[in-house]
C-alpha positions as CSV (number, residue, x, y, z in Angstrom):
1,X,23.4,10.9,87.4
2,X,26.6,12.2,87.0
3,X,27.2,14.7,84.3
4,X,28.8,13.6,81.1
5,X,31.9,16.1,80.2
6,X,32.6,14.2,77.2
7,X,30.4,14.1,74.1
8,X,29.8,10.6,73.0
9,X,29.2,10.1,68.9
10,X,26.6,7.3,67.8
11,X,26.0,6.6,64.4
12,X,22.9,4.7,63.7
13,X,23.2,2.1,61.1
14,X,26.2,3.8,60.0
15,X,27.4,2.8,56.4
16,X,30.1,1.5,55.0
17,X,32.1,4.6,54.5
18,X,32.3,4.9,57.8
19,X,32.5,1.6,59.1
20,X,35.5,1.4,57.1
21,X,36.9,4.4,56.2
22,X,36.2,7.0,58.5
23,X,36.4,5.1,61.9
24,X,40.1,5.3,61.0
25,X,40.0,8.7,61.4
26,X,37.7,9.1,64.4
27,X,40.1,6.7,66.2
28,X,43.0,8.7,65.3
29,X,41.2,12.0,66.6
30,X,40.6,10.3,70.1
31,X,36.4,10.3,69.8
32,X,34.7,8.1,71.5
33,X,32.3,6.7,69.2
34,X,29.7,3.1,69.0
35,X,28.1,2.3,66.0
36,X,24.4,1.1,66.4
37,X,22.2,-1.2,64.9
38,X,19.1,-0.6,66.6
39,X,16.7,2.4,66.3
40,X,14.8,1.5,69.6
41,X,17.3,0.1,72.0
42,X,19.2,3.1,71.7
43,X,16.9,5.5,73.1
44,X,17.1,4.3,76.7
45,X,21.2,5.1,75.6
46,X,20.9,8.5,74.4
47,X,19.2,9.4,77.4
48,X,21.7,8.1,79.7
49,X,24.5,9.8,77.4
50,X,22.6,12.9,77.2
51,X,25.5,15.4,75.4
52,X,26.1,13.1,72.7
53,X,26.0,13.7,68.7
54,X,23.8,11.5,66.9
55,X,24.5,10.6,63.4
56,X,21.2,8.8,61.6
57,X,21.6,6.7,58.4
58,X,18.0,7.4,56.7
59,X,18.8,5.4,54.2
60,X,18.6,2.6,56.3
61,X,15.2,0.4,56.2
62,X,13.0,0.6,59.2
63,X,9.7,-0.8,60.2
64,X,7.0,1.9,58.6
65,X,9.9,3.5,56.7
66,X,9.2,6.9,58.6
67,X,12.7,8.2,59.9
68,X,11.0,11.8,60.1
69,X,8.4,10.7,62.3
70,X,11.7,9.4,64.5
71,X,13.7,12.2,64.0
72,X,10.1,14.3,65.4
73,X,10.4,12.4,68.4
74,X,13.7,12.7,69.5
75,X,13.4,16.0,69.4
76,X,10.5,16.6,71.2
77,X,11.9,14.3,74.1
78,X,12.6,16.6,76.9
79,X,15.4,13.9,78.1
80,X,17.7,14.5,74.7
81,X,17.3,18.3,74.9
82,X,21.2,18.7,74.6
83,X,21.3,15.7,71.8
84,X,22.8,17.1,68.9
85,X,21.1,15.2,65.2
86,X,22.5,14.6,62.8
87,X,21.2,13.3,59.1
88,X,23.2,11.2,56.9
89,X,22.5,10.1,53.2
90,X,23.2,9.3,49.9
91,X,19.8,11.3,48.2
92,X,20.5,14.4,47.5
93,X,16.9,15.9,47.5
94,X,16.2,19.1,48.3
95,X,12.7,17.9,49.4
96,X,13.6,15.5,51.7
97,X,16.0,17.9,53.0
98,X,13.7,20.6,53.7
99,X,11.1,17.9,55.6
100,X,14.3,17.3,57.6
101,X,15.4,20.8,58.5
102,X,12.7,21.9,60.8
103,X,13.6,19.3,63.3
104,X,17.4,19.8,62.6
105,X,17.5,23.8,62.5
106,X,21.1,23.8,61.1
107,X,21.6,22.8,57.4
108,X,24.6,21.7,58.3
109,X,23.3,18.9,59.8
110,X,22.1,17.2,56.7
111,X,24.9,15.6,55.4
112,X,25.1,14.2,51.7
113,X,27.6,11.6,51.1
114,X,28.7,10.7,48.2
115,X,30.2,7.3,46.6
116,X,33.3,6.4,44.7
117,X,35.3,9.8,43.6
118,X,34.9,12.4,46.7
119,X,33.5,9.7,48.9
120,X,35.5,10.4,51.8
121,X,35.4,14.5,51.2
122,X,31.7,14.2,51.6
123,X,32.4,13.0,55.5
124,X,34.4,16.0,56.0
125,X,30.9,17.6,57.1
126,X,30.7,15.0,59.9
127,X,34.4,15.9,61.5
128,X,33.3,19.4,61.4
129,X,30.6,19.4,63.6
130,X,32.2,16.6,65.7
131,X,34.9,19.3,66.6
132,X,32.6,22.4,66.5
133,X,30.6,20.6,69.1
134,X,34.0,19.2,71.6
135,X,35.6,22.2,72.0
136,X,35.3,22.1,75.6
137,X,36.1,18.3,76.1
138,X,38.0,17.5,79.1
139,X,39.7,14.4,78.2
140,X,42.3,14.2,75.7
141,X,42.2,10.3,75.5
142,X,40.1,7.7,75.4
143,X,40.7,4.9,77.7
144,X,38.8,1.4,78.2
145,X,38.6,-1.2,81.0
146,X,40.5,-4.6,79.7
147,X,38.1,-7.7,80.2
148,X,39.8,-10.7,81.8
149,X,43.2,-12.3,79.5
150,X,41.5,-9.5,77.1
151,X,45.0,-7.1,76.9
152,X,48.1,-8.8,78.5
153,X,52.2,-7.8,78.3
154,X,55.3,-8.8,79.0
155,X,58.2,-7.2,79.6
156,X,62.1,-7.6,81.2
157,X,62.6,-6.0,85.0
158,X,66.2,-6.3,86.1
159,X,67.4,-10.0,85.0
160,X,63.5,-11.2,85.0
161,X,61.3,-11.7,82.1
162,X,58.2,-10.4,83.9
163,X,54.3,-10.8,82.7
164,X,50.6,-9.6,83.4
165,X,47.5,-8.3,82.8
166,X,46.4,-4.8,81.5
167,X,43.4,-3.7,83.2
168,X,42.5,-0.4,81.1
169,X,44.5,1.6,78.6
170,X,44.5,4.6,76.2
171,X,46.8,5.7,73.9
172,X,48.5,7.7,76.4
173,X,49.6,4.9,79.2
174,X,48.2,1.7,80.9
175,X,47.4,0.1,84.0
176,X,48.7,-2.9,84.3
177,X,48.8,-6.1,87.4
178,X,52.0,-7.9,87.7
179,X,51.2,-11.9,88.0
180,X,54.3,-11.9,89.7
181,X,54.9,-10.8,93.8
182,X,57.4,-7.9,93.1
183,X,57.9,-4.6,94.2
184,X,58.4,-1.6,91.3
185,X,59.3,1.9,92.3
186,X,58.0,5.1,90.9
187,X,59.8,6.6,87.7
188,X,60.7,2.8,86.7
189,X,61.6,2.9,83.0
190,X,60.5,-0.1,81.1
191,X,61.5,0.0,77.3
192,X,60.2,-2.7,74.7
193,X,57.3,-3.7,76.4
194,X,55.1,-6.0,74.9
195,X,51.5,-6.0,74.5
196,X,48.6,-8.4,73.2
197,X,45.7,-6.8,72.5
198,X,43.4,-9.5,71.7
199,X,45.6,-10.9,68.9
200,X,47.4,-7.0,68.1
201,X,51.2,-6.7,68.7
202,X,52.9,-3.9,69.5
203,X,55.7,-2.4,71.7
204,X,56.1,0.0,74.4
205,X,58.2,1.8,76.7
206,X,56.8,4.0,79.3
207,X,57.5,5.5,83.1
208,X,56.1,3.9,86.0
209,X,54.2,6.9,87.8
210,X,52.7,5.0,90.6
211,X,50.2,2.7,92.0
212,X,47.0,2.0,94.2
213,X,45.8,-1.3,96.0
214,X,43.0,-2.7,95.0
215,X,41.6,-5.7,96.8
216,X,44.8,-6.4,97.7
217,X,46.5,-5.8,94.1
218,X,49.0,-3.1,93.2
219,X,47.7,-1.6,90.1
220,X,51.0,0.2,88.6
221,X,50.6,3.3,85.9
222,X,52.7,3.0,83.1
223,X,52.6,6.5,81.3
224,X,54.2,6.0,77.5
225,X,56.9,7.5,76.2
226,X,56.8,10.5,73.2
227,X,59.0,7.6,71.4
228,X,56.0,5.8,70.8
229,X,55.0,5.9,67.0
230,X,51.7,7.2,66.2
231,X,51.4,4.0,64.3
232,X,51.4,1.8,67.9
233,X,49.1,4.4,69.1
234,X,46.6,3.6,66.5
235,X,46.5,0.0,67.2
236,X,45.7,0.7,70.8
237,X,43.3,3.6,69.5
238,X,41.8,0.9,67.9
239,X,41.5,-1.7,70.2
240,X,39.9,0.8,73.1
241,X,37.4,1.4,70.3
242,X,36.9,-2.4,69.8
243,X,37.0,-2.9,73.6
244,X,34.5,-0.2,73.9
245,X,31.8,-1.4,70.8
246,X,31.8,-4.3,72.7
247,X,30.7,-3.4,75.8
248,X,27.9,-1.1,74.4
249,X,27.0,-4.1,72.4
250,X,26.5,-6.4,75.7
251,X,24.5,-3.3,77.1
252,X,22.2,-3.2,74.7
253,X,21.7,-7.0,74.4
254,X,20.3,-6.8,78.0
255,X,17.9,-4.0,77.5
């Protein structure tokens, strides 16, 4: 298999504070993250993203309420040897924190959060080890293949009012087929592009770089401009995250 030079972060059974509050930030700091809902599909997925961080909710329910015999088992499973645990929860027991620590070996890695006043300081824990643990990431950006009339733009080439389809895109540029027959040269500026990411609008101008032919296609790479806000950038942070979350979701529905 090929190697993974990107750490992948799952939380399992995530809560709300991070469903809806610290997503935002993950997002923003390009991590590629899934939230998961399942304690046994997700093994087979660990062990095909082996260099991953794993973030478990023990405060979650489970059949025979035994996250520590779980937790036992990951570790001892020679296939997530470079797995990185992680424990979240809302107790703060030194007991249960202790049971959890021989399996962890870092202290660090049982994180307390906390609710109402200082909620979102107690996730701080969880961005630190996210960066201590991607230093040596390769890619800057997060990008995600578009399904079909998924991610579409529209945009004005010469005297035309031009359309298409985006087939992946990160925060940092697109690829994108024209549904019209016409020819674009490199270093093409486009300004005030429109996109439609599943129902999100937002504008764009960027610098055509190139293009490759795929099954007869051109596929042409639109690199953004530093003009665009970081505030655009979120949206489409958001919807390669969404994009993404899906996928994994249709991958574990067939396991």
């Amino acid at each position: 298999m090929e190697a993974q030079h990107n750490k992948v972060i799952f939380f399992l059974y995530p809560p709300k504070l991070i469903q809806e509050e610290l997503i935002n930030v993950i997002v923003h700091l390009e991590f590629e993250t899934y939230f998961i809902d399942d304690h046994v599909k997700i093994l087979p997925v660990l062990e095909e993203y082996t260099d991953s961080i794993l973030f478990i909710n023990i405060d979650h329910s489970i059949e025979n309420h035994d996250w520590e015999k779980y937790v036992e088992k990951l570790v001892e499973n020679p296939a997530l040897s470079e797995l990185i645990i992680c424990v979240l929860t809302y107790h703060d027991d030194k007991n249960l924190k202790n049971n959890y620590l021989m399996y962890l070996m870092e202290e660090e890695r049982l994180i307390t959060l906390r609710q109402g006043q200082g909620a979102i300081e107690s996730t701080k824990p969880i961005l630190r080890i996210i960066n201590k643990n991607r230093k040596n990431d390769r890619r800057k950006f997060i990008r995600s293949l578009c399904g079909n009339n998924a991610a579409t733009f529209n945009a004005v080439y010469g005297d035309k009012n031009i359309s298409g389809d985006i087939r992946n895109i990160s925060s940092a540029g697109m690829v994108m087929v024209f549904q019209e027959d016409i020819e674009v040269a490199p270093n093409t500026r486009f300004e005030d592009v429109l996109l439609r990411l599943k129902g999100i609008l937002c504008k764009v101008n960027g610098t055509v770089v190139g293009f490759r032919v795929v099954e007869g296609h051109k596929k042409y790479i639109l690199m953004f401009h530093d003009s665009v806000t970081d505030d655009i950038k979120d949206k489409i942070r958001h919807f390669v995250f969404q994009c993404l979350q899906e996928k994994m979701e249709e991958k574990l529905a067939n396991l």
